[in-house]
Every structure is written in structure tokens, then in C-alpha cells.
Backbone atoms as SQL, in Angstrom:
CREATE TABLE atoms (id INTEGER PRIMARY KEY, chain TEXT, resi INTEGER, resn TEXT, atom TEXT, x REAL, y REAL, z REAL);
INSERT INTO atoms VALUES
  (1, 'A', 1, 'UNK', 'N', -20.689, 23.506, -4.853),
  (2, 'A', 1, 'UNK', 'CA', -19.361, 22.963, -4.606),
  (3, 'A', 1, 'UNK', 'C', -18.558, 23.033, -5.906),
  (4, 'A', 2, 'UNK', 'N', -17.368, 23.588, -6.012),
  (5, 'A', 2, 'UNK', 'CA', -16.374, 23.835, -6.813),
  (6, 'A', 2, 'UNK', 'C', -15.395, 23.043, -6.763),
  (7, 'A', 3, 'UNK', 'N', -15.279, 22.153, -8.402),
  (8, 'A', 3, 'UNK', 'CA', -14.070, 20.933, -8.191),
  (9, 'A', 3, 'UNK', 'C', -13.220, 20.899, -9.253),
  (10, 'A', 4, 'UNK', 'N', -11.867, 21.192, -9.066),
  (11, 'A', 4, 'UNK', 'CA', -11.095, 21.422, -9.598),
  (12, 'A', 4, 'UNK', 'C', -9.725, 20.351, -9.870),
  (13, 'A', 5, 'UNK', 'N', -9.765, 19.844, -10.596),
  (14, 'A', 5, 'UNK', 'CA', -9.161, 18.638, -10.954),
  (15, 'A', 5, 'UNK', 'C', -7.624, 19.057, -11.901),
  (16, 'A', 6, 'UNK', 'N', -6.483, 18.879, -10.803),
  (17, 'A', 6, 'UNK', 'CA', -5.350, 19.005, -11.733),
  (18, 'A', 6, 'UNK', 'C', -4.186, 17.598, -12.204),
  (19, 'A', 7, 'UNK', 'N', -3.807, 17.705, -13.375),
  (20, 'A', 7, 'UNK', 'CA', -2.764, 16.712, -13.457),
  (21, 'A', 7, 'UNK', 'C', -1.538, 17.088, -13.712),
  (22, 'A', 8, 'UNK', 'N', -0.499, 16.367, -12.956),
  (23, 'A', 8, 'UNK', 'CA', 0.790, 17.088, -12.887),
  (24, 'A', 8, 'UNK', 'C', 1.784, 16.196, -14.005),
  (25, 'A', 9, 'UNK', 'N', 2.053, 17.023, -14.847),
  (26, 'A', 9, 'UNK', 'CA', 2.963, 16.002, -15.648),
  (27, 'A', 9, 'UNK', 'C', 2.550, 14.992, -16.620),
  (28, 'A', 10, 'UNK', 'N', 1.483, 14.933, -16.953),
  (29, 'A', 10, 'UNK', 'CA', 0.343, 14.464, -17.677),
  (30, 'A', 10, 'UNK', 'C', -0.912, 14.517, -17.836),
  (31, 'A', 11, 'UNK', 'N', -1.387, 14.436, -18.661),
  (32, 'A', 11, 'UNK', 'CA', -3.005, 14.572, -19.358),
  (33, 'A', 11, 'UNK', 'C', -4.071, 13.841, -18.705),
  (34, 'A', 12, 'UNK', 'N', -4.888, 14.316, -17.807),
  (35, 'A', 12, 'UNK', 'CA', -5.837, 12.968, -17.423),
  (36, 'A', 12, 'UNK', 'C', -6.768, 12.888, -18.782),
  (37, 'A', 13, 'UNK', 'N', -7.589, 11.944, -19.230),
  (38, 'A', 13, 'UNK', 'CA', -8.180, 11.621, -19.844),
  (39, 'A', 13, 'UNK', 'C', -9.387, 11.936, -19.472),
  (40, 'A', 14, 'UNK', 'N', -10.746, 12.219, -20.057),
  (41, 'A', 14, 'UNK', 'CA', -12.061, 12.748, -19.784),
  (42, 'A', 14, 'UNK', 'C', -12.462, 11.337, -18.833),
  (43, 'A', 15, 'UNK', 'N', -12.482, 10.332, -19.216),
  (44, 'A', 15, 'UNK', 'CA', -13.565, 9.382, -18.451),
  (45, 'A', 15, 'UNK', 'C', -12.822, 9.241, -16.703),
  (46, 'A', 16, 'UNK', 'N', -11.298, 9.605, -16.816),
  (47, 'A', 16, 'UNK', 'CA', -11.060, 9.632, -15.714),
  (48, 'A', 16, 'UNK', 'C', -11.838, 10.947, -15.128),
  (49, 'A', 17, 'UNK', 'N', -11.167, 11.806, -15.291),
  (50, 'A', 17, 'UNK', 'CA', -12.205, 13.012, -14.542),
  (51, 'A', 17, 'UNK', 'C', -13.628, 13.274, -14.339),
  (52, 'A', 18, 'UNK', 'N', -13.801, 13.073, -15.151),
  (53, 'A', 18, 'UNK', 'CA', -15.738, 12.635, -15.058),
  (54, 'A', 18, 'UNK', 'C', -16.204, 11.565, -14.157),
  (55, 'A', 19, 'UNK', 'N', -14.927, 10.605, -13.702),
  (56, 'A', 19, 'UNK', 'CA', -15.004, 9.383, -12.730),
  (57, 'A', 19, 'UNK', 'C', -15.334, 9.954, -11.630),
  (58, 'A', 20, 'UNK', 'N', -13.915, 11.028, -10.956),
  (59, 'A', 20, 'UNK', 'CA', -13.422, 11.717, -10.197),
  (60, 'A', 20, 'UNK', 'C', -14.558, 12.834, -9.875),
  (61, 'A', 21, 'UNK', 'N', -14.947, 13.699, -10.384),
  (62, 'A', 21, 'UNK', 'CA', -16.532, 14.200, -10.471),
  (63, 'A', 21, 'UNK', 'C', -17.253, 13.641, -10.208),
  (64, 'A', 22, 'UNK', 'N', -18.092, 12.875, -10.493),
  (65, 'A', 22, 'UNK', 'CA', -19.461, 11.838, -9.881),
  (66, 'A', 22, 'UNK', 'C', -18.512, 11.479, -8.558),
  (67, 'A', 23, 'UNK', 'N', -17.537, 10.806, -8.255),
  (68, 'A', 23, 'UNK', 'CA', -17.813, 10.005, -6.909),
  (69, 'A', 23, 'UNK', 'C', -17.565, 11.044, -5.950),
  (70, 'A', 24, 'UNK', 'N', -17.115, 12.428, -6.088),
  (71, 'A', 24, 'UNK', 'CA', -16.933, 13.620, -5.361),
  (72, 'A', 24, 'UNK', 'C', -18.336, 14.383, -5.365),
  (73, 'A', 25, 'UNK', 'N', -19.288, 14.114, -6.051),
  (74, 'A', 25, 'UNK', 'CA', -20.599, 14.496, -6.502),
  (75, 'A', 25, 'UNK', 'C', -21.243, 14.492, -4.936),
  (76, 'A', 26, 'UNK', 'N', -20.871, 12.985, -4.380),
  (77, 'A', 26, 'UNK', 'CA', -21.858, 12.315, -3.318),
  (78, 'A', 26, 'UNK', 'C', -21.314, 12.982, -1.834),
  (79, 'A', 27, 'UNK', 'N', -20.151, 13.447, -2.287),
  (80, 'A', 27, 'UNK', 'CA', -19.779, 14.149, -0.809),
  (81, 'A', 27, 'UNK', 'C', -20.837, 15.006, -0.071),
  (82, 'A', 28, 'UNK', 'N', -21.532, 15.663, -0.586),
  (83, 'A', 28, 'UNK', 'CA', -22.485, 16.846, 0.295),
  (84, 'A', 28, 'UNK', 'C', -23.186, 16.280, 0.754),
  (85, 'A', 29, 'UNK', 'N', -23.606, 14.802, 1.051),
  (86, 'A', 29, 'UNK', 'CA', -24.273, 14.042, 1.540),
  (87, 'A', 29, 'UNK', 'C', -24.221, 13.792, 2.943),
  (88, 'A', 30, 'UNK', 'N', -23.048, 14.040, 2.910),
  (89, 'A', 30, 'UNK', 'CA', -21.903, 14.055, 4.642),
  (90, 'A', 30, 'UNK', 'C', -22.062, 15.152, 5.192),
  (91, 'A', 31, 'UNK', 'N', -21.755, 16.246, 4.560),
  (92, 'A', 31, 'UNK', 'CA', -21.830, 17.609, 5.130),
  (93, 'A', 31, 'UNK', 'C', -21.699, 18.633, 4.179),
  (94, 'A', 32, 'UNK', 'N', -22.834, 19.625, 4.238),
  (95, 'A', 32, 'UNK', 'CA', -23.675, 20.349, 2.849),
  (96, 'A', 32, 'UNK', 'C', -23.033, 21.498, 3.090),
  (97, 'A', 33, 'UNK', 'N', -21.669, 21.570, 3.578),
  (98, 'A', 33, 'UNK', 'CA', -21.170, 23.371, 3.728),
  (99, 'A', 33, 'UNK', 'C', -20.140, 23.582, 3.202),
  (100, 'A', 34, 'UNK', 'N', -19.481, 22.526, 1.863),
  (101, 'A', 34, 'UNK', 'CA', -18.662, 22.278, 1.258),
  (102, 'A', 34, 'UNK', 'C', -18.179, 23.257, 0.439),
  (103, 'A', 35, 'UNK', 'N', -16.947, 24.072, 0.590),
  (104, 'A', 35, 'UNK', 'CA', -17.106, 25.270, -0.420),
  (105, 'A', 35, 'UNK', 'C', -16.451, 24.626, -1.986),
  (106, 'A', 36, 'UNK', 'N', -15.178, 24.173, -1.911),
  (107, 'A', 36, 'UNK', 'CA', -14.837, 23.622, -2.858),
  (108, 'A', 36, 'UNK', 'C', -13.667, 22.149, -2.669),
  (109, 'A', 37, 'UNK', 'N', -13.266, 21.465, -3.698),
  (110, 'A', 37, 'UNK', 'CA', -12.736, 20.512, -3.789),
  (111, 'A', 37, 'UNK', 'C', -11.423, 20.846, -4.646),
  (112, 'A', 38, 'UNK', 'N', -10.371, 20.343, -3.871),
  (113, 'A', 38, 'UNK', 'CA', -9.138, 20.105, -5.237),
  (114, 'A', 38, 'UNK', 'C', -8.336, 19.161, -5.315),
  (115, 'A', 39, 'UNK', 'N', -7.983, 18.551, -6.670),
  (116, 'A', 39, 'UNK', 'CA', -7.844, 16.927, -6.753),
  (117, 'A', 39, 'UNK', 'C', -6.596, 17.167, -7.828),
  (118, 'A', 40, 'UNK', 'N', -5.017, 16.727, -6.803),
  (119, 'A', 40, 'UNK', 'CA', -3.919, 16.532, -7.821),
  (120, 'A', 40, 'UNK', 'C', -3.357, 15.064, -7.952),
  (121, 'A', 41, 'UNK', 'N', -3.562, 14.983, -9.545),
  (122, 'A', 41, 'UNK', 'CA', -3.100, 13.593, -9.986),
  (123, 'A', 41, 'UNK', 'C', -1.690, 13.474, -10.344),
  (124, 'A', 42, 'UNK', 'N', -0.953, 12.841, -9.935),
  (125, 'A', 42, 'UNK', 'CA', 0.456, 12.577, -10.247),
  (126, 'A', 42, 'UNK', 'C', 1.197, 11.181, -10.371),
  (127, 'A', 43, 'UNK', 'N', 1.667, 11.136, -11.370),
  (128, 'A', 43, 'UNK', 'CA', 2.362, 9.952, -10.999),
  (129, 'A', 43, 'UNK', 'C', 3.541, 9.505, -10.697),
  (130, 'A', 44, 'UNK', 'N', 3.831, 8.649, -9.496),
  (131, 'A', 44, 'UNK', 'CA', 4.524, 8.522, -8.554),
  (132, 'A', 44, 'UNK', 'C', 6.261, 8.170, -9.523),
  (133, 'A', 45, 'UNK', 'N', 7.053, 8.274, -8.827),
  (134, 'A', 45, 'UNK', 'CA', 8.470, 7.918, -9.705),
  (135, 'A', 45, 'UNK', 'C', 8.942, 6.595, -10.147),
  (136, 'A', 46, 'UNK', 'N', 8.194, 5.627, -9.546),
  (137, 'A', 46, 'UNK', 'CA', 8.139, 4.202, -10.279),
  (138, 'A', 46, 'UNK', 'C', 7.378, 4.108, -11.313),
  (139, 'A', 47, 'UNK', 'N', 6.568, 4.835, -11.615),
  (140, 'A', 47, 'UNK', 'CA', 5.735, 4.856, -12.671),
  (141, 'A', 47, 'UNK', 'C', 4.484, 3.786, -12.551),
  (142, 'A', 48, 'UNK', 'N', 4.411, 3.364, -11.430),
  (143, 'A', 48, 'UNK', 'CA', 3.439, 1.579, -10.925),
  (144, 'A', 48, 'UNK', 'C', 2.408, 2.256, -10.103),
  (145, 'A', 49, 'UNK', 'N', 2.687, 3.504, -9.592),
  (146, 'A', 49, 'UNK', 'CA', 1.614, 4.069, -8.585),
  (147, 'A', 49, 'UNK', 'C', 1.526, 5.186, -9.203),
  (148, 'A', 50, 'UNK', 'N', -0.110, 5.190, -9.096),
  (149, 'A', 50, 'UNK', 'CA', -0.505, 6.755, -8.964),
  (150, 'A', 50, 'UNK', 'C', -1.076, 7.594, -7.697),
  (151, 'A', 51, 'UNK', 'N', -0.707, 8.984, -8.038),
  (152, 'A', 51, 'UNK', 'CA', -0.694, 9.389, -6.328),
  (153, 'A', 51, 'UNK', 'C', -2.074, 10.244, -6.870),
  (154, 'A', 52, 'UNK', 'N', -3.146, 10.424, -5.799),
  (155, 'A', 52, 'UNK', 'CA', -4.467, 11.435, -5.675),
  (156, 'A', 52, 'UNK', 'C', -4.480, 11.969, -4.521),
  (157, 'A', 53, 'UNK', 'N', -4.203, 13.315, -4.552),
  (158, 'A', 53, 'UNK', 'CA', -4.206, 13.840, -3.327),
  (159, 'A', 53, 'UNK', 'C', -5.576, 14.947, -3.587),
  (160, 'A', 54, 'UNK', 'N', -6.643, 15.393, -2.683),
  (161, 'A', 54, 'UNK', 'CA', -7.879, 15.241, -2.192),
  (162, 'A', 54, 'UNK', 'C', -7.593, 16.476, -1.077),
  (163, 'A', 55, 'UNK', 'N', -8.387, 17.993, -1.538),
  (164, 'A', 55, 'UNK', 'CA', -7.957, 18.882, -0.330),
  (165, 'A', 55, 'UNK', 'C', -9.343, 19.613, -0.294),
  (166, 'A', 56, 'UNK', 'N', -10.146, 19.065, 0.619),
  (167, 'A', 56, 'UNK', 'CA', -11.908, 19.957, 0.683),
  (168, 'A', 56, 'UNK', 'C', -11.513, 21.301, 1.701),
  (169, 'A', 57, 'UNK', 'N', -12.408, 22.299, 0.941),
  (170, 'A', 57, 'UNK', 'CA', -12.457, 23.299, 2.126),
  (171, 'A', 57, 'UNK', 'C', -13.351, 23.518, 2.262),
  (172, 'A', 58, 'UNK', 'N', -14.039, 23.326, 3.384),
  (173, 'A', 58, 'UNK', 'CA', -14.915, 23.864, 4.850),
  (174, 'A', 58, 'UNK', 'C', -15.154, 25.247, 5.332),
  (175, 'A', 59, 'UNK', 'N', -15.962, 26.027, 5.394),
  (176, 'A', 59, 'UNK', 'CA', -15.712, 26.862, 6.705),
  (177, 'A', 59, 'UNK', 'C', -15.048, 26.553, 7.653),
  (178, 'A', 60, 'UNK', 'N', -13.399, 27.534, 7.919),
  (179, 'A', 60, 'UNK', 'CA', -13.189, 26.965, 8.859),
  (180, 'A', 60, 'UNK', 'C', -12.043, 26.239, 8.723),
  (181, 'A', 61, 'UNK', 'N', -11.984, 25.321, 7.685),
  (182, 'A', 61, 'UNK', 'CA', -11.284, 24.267, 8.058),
  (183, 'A', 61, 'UNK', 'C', -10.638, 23.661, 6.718),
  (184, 'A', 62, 'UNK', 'N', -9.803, 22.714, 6.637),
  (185, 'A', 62, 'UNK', 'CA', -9.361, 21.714, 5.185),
  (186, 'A', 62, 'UNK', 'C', -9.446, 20.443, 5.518),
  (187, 'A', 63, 'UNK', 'N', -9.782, 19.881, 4.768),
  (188, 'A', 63, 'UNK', 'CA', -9.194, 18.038, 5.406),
  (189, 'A', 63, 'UNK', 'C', -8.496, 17.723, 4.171),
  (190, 'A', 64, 'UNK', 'N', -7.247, 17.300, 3.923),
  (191, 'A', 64, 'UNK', 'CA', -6.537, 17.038, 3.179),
  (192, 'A', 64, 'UNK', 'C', -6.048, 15.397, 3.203),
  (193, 'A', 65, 'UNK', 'N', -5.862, 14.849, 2.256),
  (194, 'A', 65, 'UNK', 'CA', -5.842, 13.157, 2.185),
  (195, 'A', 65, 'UNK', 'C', -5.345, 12.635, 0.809),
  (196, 'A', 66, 'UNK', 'N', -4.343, 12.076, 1.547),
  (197, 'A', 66, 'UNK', 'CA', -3.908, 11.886, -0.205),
  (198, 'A', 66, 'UNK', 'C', -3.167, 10.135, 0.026),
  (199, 'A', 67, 'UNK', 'N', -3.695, 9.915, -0.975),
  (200, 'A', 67, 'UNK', 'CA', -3.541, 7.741, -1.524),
  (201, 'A', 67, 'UNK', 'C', -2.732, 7.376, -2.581),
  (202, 'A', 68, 'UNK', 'N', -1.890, 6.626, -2.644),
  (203, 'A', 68, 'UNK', 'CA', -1.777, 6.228, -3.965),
  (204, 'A', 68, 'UNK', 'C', -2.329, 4.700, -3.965),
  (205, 'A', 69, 'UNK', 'N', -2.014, 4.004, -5.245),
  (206, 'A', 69, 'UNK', 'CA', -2.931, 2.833, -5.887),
  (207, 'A', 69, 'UNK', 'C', -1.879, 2.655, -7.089),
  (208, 'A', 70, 'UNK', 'N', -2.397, 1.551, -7.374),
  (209, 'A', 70, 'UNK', 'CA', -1.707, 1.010, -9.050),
  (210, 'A', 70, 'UNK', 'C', -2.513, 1.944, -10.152),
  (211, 'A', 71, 'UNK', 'N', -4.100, 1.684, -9.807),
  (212, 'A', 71, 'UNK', 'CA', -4.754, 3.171, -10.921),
  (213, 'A', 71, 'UNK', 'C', -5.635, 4.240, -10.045),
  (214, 'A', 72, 'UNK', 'N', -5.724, 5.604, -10.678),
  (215, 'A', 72, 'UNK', 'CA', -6.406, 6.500, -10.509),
  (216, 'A', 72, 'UNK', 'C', -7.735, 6.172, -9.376),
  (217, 'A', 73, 'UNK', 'N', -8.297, 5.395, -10.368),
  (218, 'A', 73, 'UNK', 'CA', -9.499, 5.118, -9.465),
  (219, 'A', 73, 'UNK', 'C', -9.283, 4.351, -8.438),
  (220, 'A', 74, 'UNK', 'N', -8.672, 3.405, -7.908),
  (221, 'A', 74, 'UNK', 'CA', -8.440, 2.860, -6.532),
  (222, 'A', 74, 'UNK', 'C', -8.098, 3.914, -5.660),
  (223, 'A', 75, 'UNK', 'N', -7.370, 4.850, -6.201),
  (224, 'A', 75, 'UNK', 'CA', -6.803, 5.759, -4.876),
  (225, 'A', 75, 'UNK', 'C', -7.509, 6.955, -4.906),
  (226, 'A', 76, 'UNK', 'N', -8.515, 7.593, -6.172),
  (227, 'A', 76, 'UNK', 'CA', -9.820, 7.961, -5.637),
  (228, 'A', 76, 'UNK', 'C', -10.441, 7.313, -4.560),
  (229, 'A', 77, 'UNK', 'N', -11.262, 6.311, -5.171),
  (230, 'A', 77, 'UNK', 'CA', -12.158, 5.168, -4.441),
  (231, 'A', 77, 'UNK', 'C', -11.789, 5.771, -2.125),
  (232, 'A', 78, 'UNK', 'N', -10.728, 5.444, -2.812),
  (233, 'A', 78, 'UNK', 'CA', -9.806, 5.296, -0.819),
  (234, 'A', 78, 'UNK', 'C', -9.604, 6.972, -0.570),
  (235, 'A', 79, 'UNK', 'N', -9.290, 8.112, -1.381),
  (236, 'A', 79, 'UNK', 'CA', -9.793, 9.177, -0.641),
  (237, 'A', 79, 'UNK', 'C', -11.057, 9.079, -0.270),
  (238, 'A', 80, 'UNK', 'N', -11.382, 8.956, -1.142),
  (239, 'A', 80, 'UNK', 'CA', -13.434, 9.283, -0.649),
  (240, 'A', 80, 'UNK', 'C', -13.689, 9.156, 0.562),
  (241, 'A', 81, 'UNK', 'N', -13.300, 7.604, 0.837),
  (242, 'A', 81, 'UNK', 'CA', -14.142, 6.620, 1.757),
  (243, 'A', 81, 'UNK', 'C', -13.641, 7.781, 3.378),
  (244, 'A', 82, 'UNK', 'N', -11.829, 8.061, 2.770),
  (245, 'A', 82, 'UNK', 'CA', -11.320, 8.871, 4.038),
  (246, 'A', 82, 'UNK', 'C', -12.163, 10.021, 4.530),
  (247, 'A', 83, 'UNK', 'N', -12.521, 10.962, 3.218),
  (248, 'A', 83, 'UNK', 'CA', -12.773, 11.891, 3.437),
  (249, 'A', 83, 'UNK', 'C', -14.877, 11.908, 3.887),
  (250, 'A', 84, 'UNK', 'N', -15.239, 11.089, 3.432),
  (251, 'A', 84, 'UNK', 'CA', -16.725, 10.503, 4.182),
  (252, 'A', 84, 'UNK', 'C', -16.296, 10.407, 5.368),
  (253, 'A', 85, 'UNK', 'N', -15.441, 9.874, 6.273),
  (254, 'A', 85, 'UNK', 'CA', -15.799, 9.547, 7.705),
  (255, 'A', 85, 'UNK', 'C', -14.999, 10.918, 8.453),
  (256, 'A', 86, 'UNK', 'N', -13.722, 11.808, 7.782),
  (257, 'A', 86, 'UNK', 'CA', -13.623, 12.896, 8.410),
  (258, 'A', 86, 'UNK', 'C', -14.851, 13.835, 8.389),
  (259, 'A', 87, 'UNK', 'N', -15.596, 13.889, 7.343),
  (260, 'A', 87, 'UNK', 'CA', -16.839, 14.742, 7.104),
  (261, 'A', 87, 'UNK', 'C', -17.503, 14.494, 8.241),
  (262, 'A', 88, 'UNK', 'N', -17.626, 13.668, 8.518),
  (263, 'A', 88, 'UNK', 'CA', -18.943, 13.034, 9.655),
  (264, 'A', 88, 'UNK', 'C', -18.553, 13.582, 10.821),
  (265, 'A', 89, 'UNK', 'N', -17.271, 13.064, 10.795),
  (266, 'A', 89, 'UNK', 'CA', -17.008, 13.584, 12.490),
  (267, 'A', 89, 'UNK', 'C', -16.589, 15.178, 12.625),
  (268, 'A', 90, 'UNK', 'N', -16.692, 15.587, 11.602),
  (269, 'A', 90, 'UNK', 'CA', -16.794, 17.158, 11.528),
  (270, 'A', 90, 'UNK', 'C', -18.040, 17.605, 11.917),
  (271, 'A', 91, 'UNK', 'N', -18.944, 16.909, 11.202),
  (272, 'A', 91, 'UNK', 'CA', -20.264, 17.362, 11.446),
  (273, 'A', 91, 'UNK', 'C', -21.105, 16.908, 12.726),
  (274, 'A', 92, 'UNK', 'N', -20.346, 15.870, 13.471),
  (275, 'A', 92, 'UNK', 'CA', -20.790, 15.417, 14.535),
  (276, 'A', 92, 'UNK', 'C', -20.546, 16.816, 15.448),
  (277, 'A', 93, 'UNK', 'N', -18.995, 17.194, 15.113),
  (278, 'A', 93, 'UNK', 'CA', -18.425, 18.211, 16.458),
  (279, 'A', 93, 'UNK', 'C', -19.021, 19.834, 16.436),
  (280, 'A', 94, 'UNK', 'N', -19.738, 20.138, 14.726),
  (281, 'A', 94, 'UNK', 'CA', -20.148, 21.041, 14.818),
  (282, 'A', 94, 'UNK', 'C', -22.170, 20.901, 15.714),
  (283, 'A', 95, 'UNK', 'N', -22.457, 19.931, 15.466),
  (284, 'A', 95, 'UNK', 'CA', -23.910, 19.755, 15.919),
  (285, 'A', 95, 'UNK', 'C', -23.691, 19.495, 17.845),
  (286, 'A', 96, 'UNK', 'N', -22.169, 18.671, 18.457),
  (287, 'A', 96, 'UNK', 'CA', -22.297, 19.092, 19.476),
  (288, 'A', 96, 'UNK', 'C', -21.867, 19.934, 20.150),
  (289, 'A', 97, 'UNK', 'N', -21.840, 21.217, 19.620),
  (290, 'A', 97, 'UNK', 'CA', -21.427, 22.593, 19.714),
  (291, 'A', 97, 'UNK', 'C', -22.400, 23.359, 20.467);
């Protein structure tokens, strides 16, 4: 799995991305046919939110999901959780195929 982490308009910092890495780490856990990951960080025009938008590709397919939060990691945290239960039911519809 290939993960590609961009920031728009600013510098993410290493411990953020390395955050962002490990908790994207656990995805293949859901469904192991993951080709790659891409993760744009931006911050929103109030400057109070940050936006993470979250685009996996599949054979097949994208699931795209994007959060904002006050920091980075909350609106990681809340893609994930999204993109764990679309995984599943992906993998539910390919097994009752």
C-alpha cells in the first residue's frame, strides 16, 4: 500500500505525518486489496479548522472522505473510523458476489 501525504499551503511537521502513517498502517486489516492512499491537509479559511481529506483506491473503486476538526489528528482519527466501515461493506459485497 502506497501513502502519499500532501499539505496544501503549509508544512506538515514529521510527527504529524508519521501519525497519519501508522493509523493508515491498520487499514489492510479491513480489506487487503488496497492499492494506494492519498491524504490532503489544508487549512480551512478561519484558520480554527483543519480539513483531511482521505482518497483509497481499490480495484475498481475510490472511497473518498474528507473531515475537518480543530487539529489534524481529530479529523484523521474520524476519516479512519469512516473509511473502516466503508471497507467492510465493500468487502462484505465483494464476498457476496
Amino acid at each position: 500500500m502506497d501513502i502519499r501525504i500532501q499539505s496544501l499551503k503549509f508544512n506538515a511537521d514529521n510527527k504529524l505525518i508519521d501519525y497519519i502513517e501508522k493509523k493508515l498502517s491498520k487499514l489492510p486489516k479491513f480489506y487487503d486489496e488496497i492499492l494506494n492512499v492519498e491524504v490532503i491537509l489544508s487549512l480551512l479559511p478561519d484558520y480554527e479548522n483543519k480539513n483531511v481529506k482521505m482518497m483509497v483506491f481499490i480495484p475498481g473503486n475510490e472511497l473518498v472522505v474528507e473531515r475537518h476538526a480543530a487539529k489534524f489528528e481529530d479529523a484523521t482519527v474520524e476519516c479512519i473510523d469512516v473509511l473502516k466501515d466503508l471497507l467492510v461493506k465493500v468487502k462484505e459485497k465483494k464476498r457476496d458476489k
